[in-house]
Backbone as XML, in Angstrom:
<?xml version="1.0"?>
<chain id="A" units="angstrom">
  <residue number="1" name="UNK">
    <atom name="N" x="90.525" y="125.765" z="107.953"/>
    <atom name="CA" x="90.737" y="124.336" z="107.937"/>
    <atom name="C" x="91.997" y="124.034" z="108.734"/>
  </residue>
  <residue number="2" name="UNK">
    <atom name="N" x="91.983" y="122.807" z="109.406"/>
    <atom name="CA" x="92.948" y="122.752" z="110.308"/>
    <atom name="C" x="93.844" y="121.980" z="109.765"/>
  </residue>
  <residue number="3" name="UNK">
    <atom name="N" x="95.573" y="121.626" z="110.127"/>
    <atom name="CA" x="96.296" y="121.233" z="109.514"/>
    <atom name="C" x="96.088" y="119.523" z="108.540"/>
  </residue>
  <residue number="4" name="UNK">
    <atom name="N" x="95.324" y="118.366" z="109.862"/>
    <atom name="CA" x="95.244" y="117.559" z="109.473"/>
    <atom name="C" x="93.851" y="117.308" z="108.548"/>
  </residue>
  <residue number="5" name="UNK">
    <atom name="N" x="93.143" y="118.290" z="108.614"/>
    <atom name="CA" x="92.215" y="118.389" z="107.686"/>
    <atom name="C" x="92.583" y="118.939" z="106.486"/>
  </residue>
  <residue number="6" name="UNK">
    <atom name="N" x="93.376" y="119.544" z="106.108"/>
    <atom name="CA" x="94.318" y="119.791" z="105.056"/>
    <atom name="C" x="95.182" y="118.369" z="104.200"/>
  </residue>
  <residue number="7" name="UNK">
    <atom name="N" x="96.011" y="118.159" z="105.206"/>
    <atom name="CA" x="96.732" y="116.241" z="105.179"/>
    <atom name="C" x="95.779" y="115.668" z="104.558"/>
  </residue>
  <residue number="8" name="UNK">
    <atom name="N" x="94.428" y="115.582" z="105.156"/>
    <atom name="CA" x="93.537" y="114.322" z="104.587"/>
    <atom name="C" x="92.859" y="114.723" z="103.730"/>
  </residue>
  <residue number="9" name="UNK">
    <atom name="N" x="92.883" y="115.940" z="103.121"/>
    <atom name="CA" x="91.834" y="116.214" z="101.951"/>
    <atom name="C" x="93.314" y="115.739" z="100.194"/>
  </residue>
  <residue number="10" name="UNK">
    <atom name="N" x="94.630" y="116.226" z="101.352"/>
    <atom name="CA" x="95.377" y="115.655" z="100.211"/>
    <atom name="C" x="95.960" y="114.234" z="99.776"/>
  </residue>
  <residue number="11" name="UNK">
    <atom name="N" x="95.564" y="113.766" z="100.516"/>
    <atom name="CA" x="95.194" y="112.224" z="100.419"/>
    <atom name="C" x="94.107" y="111.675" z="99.220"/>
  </residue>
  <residue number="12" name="UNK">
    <atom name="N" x="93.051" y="112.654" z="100.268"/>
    <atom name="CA" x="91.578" y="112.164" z="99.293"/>
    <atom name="C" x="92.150" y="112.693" z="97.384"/>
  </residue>
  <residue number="13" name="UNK">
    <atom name="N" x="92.395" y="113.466" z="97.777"/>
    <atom name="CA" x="92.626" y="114.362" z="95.821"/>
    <atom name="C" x="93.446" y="113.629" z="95.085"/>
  </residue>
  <residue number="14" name="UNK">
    <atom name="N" x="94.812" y="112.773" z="95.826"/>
    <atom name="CA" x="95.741" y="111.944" z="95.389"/>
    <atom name="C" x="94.759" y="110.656" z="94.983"/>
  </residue>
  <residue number="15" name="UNK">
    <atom name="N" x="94.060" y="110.276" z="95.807"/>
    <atom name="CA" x="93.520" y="109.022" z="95.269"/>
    <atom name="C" x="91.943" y="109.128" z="94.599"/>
  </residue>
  <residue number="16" name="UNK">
    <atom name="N" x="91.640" y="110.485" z="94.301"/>
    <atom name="CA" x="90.823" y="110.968" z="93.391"/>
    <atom name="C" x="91.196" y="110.677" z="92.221"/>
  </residue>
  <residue number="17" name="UNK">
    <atom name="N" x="92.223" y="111.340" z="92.162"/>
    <atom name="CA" x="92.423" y="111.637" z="90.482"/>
    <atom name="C" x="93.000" y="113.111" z="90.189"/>
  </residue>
  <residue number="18" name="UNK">
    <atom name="N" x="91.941" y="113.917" z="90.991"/>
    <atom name="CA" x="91.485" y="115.469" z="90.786"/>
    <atom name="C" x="93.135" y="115.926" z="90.601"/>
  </residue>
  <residue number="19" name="UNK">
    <atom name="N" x="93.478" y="117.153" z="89.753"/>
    <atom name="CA" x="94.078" y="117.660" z="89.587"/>
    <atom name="C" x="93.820" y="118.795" z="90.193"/>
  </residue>
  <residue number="20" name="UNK">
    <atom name="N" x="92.472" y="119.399" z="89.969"/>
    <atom name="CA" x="91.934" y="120.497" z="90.298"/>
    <atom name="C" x="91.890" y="120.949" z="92.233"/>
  </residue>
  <residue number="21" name="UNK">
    <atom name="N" x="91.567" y="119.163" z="92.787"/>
    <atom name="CA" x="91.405" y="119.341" z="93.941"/>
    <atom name="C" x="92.643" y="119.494" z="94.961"/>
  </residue>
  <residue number="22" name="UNK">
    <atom name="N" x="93.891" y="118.745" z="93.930"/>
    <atom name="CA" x="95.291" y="118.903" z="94.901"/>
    <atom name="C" x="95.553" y="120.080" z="94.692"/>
  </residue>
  <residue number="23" name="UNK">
    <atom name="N" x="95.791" y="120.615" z="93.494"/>
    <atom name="CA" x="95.849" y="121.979" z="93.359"/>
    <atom name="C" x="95.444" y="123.373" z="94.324"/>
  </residue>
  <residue number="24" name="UNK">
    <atom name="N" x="94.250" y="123.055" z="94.184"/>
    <atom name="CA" x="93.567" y="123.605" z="95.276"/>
    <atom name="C" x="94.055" y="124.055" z="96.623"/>
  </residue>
  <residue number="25" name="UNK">
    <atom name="N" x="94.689" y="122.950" z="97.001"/>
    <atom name="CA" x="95.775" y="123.130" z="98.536"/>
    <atom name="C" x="97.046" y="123.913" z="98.331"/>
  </residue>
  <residue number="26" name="UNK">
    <atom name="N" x="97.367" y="123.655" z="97.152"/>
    <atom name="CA" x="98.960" y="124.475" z="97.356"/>
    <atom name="C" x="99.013" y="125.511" z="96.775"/>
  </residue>
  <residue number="27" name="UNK">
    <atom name="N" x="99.651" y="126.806" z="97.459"/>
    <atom name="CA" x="100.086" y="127.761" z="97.207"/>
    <atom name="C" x="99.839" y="128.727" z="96.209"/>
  </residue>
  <residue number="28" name="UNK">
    <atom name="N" x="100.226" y="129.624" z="95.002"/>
    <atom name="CA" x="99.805" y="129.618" z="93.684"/>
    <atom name="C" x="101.616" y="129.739" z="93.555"/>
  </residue>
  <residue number="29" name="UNK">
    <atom name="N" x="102.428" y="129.850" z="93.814"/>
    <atom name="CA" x="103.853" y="129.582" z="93.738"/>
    <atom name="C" x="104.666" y="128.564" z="94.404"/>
  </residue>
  <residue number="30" name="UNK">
    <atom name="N" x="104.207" y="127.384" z="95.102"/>
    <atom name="CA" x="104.377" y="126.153" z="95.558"/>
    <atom name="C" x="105.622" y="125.259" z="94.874"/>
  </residue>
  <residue number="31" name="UNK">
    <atom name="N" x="106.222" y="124.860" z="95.305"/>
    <atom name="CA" x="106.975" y="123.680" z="94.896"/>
    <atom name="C" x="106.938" y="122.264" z="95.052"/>
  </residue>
  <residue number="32" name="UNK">
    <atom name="N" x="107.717" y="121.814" z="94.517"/>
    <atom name="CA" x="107.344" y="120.182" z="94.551"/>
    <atom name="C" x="108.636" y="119.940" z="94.643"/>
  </residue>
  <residue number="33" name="UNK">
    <atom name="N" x="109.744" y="119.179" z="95.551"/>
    <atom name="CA" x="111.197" y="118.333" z="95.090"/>
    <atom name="C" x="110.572" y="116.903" z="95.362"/>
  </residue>
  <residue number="34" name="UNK">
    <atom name="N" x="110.860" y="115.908" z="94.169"/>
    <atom name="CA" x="110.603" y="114.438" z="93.996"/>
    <atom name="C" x="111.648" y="113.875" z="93.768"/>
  </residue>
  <residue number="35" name="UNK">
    <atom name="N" x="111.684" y="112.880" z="94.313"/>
    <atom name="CA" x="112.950" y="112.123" z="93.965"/>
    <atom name="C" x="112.990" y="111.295" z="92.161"/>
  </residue>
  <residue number="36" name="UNK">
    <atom name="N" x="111.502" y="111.615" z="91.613"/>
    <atom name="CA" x="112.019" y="110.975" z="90.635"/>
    <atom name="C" x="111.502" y="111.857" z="89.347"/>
  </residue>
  <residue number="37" name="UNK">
    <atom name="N" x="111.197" y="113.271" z="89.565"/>
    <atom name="CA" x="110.777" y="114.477" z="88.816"/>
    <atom name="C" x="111.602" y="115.400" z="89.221"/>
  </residue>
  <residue number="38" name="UNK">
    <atom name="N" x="112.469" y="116.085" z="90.280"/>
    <atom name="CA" x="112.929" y="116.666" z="90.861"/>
    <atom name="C" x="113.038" y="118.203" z="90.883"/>
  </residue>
  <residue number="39" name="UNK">
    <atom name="N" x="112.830" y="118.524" z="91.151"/>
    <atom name="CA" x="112.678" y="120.457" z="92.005"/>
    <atom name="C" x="111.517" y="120.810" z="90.738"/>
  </residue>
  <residue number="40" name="UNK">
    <atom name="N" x="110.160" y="120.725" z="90.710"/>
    <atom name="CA" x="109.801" y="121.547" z="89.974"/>
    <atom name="C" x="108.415" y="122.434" z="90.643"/>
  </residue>
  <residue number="41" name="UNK">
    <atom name="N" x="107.389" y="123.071" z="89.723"/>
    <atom name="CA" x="106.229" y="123.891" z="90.681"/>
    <atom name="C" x="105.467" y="122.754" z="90.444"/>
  </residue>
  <residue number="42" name="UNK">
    <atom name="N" x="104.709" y="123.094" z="91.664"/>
    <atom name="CA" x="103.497" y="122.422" z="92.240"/>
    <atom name="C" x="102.524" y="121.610" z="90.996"/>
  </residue>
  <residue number="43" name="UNK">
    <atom name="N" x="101.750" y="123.256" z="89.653"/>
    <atom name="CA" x="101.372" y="122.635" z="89.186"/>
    <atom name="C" x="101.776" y="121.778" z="88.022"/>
  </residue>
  <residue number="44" name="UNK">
    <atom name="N" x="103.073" y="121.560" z="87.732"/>
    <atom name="CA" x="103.919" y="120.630" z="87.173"/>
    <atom name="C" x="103.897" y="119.442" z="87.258"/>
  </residue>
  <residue number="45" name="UNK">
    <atom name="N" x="104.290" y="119.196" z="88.717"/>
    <atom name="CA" x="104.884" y="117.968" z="89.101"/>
    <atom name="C" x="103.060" y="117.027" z="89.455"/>
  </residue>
  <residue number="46" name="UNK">
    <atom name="N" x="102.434" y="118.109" z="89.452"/>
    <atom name="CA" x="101.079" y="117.003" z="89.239"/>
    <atom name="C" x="100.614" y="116.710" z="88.061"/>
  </residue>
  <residue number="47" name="UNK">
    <atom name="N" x="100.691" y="117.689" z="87.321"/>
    <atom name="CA" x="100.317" y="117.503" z="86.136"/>
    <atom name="C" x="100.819" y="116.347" z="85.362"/>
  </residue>
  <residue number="48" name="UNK">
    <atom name="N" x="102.448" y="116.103" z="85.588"/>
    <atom name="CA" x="103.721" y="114.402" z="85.336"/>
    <atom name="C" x="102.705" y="113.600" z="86.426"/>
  </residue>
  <residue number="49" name="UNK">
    <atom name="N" x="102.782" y="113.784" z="87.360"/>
    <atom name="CA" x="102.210" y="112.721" z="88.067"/>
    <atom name="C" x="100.839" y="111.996" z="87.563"/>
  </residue>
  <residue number="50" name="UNK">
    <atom name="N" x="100.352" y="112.765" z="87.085"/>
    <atom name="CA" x="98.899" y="112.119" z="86.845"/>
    <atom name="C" x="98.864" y="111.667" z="85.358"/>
  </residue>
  <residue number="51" name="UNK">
    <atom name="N" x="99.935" y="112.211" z="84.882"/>
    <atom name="CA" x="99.799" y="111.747" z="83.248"/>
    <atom name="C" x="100.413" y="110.656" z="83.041"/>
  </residue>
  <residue number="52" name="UNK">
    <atom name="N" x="101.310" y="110.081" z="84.769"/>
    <atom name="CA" x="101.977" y="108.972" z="84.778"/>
    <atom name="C" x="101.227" y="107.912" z="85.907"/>
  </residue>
  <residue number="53" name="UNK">
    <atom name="N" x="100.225" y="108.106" z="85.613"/>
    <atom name="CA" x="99.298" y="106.914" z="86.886"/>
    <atom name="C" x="98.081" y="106.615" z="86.216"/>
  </residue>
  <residue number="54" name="UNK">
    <atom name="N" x="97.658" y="105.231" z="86.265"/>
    <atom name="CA" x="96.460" y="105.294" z="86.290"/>
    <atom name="C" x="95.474" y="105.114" z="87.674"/>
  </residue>
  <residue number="55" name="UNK">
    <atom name="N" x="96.028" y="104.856" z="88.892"/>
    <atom name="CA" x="95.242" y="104.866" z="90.025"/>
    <atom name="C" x="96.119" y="105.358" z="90.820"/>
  </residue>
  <residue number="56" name="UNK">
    <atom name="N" x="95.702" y="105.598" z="91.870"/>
    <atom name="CA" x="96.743" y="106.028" z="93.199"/>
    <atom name="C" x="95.710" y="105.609" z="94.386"/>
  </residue>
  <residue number="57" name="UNK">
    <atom name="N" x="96.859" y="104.525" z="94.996"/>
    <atom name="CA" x="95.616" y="104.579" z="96.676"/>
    <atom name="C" x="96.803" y="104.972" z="97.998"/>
  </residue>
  <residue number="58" name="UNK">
    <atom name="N" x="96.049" y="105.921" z="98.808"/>
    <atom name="CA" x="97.001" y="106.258" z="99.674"/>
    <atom name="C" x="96.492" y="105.508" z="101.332"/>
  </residue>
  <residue number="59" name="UNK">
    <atom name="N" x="96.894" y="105.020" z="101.989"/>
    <atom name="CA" x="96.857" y="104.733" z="103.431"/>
    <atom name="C" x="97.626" y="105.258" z="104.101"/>
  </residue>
  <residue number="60" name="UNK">
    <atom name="N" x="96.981" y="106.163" z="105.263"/>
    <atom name="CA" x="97.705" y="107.085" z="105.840"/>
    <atom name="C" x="97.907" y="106.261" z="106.857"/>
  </residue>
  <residue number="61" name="UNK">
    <atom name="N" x="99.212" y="106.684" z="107.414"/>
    <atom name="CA" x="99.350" y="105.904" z="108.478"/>
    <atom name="C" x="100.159" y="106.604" z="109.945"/>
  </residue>
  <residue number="62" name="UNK">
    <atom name="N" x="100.672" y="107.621" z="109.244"/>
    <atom name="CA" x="101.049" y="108.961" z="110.644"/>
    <atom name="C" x="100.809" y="110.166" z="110.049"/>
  </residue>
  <residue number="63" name="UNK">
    <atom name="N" x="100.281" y="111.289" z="111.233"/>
    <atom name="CA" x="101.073" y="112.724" z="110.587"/>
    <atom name="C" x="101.427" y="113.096" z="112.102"/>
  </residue>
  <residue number="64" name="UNK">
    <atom name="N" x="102.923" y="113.860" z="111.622"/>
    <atom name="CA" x="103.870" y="114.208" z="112.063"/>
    <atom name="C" x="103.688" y="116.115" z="112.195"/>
  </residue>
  <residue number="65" name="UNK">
    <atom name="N" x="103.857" y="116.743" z="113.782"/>
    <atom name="CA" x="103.722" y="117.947" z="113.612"/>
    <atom name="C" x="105.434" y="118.240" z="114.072"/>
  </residue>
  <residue number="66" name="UNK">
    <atom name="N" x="105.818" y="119.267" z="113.582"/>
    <atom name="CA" x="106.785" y="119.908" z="114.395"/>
    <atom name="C" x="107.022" y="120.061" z="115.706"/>
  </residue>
  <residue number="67" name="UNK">
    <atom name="N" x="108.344" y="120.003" z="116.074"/>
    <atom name="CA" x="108.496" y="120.053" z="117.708"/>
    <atom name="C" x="108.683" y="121.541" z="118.229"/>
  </residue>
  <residue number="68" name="UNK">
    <atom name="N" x="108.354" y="122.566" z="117.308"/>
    <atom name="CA" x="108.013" y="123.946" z="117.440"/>
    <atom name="C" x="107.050" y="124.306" z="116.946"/>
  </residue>
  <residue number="69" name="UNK">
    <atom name="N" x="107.051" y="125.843" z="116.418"/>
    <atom name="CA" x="105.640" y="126.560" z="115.969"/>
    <atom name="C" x="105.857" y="126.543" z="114.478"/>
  </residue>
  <residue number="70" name="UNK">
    <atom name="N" x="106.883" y="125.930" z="113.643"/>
    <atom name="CA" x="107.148" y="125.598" z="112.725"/>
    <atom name="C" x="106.055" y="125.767" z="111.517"/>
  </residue>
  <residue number="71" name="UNK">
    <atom name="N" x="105.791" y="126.362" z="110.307"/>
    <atom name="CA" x="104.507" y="126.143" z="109.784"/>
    <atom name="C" x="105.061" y="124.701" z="108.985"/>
  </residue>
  <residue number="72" name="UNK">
    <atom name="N" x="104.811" y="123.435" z="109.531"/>
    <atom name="CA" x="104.727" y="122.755" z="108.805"/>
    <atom name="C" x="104.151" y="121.182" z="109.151"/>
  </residue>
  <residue number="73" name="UNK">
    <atom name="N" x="104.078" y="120.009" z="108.232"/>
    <atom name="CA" x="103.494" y="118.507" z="108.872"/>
    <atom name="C" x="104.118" y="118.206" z="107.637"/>
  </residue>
  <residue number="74" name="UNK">
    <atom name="N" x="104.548" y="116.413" z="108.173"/>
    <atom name="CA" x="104.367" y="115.424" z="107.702"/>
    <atom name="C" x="103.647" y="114.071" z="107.411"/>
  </residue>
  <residue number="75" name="UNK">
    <atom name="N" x="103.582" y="113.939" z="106.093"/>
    <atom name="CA" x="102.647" y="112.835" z="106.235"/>
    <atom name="C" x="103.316" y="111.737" z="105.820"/>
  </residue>
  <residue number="76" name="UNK">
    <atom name="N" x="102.885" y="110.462" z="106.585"/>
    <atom name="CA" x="103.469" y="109.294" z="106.425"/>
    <atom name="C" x="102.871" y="108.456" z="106.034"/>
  </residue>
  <residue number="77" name="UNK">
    <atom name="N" x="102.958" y="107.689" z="105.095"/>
    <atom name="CA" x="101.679" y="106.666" z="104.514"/>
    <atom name="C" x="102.317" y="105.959" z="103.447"/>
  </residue>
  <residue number="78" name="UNK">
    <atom name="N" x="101.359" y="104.938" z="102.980"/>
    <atom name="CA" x="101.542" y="103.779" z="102.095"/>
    <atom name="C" x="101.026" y="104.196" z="100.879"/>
  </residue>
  <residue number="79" name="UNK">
    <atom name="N" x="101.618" y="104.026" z="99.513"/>
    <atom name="CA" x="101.227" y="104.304" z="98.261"/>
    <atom name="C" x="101.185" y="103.347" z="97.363"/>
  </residue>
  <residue number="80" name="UNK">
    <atom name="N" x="99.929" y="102.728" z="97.238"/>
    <atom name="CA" x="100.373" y="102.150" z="95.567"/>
    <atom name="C" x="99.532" y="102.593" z="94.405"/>
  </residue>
  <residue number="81" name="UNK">
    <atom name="N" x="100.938" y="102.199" z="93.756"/>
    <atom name="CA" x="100.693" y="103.705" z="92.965"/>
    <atom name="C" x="100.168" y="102.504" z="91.375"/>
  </residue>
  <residue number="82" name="UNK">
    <atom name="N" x="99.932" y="102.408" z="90.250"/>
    <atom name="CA" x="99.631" y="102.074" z="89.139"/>
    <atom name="C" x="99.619" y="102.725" z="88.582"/>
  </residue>
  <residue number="83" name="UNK">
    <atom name="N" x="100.931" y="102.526" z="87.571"/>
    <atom name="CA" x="101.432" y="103.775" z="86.416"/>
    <atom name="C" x="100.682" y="103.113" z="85.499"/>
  </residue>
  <residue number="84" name="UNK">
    <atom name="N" x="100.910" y="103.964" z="84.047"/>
    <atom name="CA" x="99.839" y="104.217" z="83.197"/>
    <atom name="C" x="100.201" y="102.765" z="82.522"/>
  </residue>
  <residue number="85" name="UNK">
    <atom name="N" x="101.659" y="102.154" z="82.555"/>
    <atom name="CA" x="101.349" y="101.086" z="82.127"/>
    <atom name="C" x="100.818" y="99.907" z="82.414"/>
  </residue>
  <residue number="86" name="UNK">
    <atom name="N" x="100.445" y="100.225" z="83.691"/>
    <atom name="CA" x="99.451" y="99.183" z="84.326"/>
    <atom name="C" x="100.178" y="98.342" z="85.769"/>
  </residue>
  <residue number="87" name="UNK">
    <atom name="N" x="101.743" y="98.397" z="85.167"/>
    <atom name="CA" x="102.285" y="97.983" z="86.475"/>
    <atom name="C" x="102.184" y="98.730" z="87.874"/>
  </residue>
  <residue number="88" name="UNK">
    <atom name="N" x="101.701" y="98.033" z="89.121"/>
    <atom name="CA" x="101.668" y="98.412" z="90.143"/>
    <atom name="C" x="102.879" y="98.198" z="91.141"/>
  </residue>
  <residue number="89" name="UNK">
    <atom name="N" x="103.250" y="99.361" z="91.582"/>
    <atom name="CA" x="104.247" y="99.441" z="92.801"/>
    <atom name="C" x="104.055" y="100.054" z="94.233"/>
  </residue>
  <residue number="90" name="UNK">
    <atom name="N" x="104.605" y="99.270" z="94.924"/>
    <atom name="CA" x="103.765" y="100.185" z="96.566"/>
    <atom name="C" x="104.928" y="100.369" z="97.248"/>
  </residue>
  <residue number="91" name="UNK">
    <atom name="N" x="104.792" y="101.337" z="98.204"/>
    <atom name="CA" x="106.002" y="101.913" z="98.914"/>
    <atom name="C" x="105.793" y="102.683" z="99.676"/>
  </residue>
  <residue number="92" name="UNK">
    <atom name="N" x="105.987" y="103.054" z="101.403"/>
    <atom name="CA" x="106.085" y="103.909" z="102.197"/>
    <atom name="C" x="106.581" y="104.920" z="101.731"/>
  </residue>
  <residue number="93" name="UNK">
    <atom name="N" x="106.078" y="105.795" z="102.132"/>
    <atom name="CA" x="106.153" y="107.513" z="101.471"/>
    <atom name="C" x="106.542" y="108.504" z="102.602"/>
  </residue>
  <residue number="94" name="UNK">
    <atom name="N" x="107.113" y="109.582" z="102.415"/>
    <atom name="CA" x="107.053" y="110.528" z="103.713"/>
    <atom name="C" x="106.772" y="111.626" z="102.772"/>
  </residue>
  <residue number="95" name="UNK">
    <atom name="N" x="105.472" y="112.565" z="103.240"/>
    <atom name="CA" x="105.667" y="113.474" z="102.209"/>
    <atom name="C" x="105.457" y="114.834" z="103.357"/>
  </residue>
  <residue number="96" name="UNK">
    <atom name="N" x="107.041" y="115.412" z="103.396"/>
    <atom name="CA" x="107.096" y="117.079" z="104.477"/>
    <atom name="C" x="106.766" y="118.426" z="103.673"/>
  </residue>
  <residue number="97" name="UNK">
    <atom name="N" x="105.645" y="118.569" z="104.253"/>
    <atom name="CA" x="105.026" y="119.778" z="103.778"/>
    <atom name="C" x="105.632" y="121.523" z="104.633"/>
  </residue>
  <residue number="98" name="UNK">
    <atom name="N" x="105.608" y="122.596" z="104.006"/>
    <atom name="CA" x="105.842" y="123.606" z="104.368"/>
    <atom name="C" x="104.616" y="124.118" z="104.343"/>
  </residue>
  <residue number="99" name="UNK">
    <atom name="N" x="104.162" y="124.833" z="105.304"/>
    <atom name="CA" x="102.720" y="125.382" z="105.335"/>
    <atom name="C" x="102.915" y="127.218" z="104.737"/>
  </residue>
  <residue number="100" name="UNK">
    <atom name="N" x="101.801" y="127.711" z="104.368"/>
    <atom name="CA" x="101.454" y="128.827" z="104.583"/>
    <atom name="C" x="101.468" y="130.001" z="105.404"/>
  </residue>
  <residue number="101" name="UNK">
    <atom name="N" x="101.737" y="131.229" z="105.114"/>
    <atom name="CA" x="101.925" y="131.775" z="106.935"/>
    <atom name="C" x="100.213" y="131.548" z="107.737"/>
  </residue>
  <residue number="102" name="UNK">
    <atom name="N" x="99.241" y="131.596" z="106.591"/>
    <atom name="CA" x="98.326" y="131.137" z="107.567"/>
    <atom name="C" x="97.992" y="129.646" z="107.786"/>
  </residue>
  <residue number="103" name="UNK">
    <atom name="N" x="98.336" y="128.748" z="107.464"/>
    <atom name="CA" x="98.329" y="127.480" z="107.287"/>
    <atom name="C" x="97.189" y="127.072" z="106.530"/>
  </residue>
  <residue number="104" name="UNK">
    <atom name="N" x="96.607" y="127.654" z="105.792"/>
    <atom name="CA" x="95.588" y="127.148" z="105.073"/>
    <atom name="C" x="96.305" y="126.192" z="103.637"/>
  </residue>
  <residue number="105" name="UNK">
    <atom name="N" x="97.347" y="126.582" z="103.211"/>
    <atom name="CA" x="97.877" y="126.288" z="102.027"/>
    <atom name="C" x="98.876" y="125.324" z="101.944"/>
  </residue>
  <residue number="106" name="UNK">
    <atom name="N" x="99.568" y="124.397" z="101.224"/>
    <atom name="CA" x="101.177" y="124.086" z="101.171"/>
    <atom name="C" x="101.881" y="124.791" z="100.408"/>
  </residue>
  <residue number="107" name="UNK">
    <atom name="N" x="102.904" y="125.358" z="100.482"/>
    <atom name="CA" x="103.495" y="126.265" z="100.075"/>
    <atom name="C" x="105.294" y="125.575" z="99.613"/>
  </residue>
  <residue number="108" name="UNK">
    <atom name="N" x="105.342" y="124.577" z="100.004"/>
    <atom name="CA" x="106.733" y="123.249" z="99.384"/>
    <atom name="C" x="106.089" y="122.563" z="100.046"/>
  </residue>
  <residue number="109" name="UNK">
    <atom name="N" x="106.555" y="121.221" z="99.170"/>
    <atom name="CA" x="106.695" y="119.799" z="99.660"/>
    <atom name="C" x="107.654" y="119.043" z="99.134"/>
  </residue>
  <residue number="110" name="UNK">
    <atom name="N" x="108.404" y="118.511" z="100.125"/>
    <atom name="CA" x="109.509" y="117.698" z="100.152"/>
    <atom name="C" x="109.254" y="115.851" z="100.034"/>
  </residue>
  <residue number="111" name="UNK">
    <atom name="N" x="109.032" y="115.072" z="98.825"/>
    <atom name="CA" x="109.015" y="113.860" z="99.203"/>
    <atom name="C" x="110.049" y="113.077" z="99.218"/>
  </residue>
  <residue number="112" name="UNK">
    <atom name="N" x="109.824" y="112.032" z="100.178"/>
    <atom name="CA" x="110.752" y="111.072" z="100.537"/>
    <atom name="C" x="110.526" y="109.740" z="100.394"/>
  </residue>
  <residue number="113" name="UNK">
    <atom name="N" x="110.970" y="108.838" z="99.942"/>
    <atom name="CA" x="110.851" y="107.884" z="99.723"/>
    <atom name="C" x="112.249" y="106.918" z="98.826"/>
  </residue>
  <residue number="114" name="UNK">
    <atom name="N" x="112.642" y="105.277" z="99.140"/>
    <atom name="CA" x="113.095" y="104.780" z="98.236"/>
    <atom name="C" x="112.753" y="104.896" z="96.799"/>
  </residue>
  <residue number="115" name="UNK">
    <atom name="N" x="113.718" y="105.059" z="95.796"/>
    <atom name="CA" x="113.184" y="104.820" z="94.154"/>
    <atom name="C" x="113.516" y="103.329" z="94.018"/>
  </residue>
  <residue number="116" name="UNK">
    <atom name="N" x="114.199" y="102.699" z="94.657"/>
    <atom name="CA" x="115.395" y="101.816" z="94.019"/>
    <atom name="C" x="114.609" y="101.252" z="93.301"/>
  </residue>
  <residue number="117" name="UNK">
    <atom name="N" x="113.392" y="100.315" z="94.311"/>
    <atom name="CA" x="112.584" y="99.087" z="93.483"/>
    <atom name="C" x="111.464" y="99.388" z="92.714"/>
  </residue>
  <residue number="118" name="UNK">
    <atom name="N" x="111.394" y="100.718" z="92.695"/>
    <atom name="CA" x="110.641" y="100.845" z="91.332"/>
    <atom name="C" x="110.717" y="101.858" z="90.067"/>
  </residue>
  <residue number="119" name="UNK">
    <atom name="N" x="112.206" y="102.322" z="90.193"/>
    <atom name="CA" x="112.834" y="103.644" z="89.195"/>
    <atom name="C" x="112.712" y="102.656" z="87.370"/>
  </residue>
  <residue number="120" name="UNK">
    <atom name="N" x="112.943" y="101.550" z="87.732"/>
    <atom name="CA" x="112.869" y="100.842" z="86.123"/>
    <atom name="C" x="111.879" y="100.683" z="85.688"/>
  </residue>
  <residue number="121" name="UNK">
    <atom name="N" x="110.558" y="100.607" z="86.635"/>
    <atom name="CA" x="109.453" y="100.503" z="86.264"/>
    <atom name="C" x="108.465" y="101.937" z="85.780"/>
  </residue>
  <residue number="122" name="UNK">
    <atom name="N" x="108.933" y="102.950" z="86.583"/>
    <atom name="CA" x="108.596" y="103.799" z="85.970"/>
    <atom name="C" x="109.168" y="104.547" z="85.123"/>
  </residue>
  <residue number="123" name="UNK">
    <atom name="N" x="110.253" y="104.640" z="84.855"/>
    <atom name="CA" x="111.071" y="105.117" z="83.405"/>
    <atom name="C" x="110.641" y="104.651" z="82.527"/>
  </residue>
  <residue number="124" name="UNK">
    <atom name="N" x="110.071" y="103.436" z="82.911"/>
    <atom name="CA" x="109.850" y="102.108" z="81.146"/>
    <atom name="C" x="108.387" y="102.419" z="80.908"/>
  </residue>
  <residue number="125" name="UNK">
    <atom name="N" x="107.783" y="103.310" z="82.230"/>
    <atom name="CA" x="106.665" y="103.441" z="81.806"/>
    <atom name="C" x="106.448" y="104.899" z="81.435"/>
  </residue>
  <residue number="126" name="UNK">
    <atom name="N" x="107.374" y="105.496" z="81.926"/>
    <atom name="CA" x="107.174" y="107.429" z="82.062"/>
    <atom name="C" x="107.696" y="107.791" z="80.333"/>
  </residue>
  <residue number="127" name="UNK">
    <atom name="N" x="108.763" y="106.556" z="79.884"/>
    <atom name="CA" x="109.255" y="106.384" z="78.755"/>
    <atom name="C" x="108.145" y="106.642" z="77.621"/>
  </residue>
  <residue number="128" name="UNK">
    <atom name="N" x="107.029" y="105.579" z="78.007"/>
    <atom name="CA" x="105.389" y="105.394" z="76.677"/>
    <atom name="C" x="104.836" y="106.395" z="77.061"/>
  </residue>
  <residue number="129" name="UNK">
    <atom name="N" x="104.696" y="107.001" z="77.901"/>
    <atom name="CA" x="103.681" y="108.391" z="77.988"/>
    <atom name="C" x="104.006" y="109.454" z="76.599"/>
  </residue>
</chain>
């Protein structure tokens, strides 16, 4: 599978639902740093994620390759996200992936993004979970 066919299947799994299917892509020792879960493994930080959403829609809107042989991409896109308490928040995302030595896998991912305008909303909601 090729890199951006990788990108877009993790798109599709994000706005699946699937746990099973993001999973699937990363690593079996993978990481996750979030700005609002911060440094944990892969299947962790999905496992919070999904127990803290009730929808996710992603619009991709760049991916980004390295300006070397780098194993890695970024993806750039729009998220809104609907935590479990129902409030919806949307926000440009950058999410830099570390690839695999064969690139089939993600092996870290680095996301980026503002918290500011929506860290109260999800505490108040990550809070009722």
């Amino acid at each position: 599978m090729g890199t951006e066919e990788l990108c877009k299947r993790y798109l599709a799994a994000l706005n699946k639902g699937s746990l099973a299917d993001v999973l699937s892509l990363f690593a079996p020792n993978a990481t996750v740093l979030s700005p609002l879960y911060g440094l944990v493994d892969a299947g962790n930080f999905y496992r919070q994620l999904f127990a803290d959403t009730n929808r996710s829609v992603t619009t991709l809107l760049n991916i980004f390759v390295p300006s070397g042989n780098a194993p890695s991409v970024a993806l750039h896109f729009h998220y809104t996200w609907t935590l479990k308490s129902g409030k919806v928040v949307q926000f440009e995302c950058v999410d830099v992936f570390e690839l695999t030595a064969d690139r089939q896998q993600f092996s870290k991912l680095t996301i980026i993004y503002d918290t500011a305008p929506l860290r109260a909303d999800f505490e108040e909601s990550h809070a009722a979970v």
